[in-house]
C-alpha positions, 0 to 999 in steps of 0.5 A, a space after each residue: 500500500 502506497 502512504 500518501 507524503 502530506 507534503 505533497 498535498 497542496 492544501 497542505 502546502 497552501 496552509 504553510 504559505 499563509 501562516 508564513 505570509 502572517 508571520 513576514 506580517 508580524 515584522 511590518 514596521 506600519 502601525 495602521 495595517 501589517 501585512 505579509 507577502 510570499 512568492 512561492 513555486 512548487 510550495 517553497 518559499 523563493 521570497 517574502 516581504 512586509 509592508 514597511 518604510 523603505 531601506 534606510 528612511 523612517 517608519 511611521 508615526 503616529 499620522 499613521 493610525 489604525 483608524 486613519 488615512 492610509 499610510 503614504 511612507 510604507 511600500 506594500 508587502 507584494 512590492 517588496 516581495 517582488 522587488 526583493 526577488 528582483 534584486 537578487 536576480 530570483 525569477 518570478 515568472 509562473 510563480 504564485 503570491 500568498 498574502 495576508 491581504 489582496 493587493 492594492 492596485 499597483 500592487 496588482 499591476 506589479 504582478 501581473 508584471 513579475 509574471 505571478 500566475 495565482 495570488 491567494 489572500 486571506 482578507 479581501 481589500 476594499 477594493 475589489 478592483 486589482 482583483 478584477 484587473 489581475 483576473 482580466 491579465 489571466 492570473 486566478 485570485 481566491 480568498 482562503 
């Protein structure tokens, strides 16, 4: 009889995604919303990202509250998961996106440009539009 690897599962894997995706979530430097991303092919992690201040410029402050406006100092979490890849020479075509949360608009334009096929998201954005946008590119979308 023939035992079945639980990693091999894809839900299983998807699961192990997300939870990565909440804990890149917990380094986020943004007080008003933290937010995880990780790009993945074949269920392993090729990069990860946290919304946060860019490189050397400081993070929010108290403007930025849970409550507030949105944030203008932080790049989004897709963003630096993609442009960390692109940094390091790391492809990201065919690959799949796991985040915290559906992406903002230019987050989604930025990958349906790297290339990345599905994104799965644990809480959907305000607006459903990038959603709508990465659907139209071919790219699947869904909320586990």
């Amino acid at each position: 009889m023939k035992v079945e690897d639980p990693w091999v599962s894809w839900d299983r894997r998807l699961k192990k995604l997300i939870k990565h995706a909440i804990v890149e979530s917990e380094e986020s430097t943004c007080n008003r919303l933290k937010v995880g991303a990780v790009i993945a092919r074949h269920g392993r992690v090729i990069s990860s990202g946290y919304n946060g201040a860019p490189s050397g410029l400081p993070h929010c402050g108290e403007e930025c509250a849970p409550s507030g406006p949105p944030c203008t100092k932080t790049a989004h979490a897709e963003a630096n998961a993609i442009t960390f890849a692109a940094r390091y020479g790391v492809a990201t075509e065919g690959a799949i996106l796991v985040s915290t949360d559906s992406p903002c608009l230019t987050c989604a334009r930025m990958i349906i440009n790297a290339g990345i096929k599905e994104v799965y998201y644990s809480r959907e954005y305000r607006d459903t539009k990038p959603l709508q946008e990465m659907q139209a590119a071919g790219i699947r979308t869904l909320l586990i």
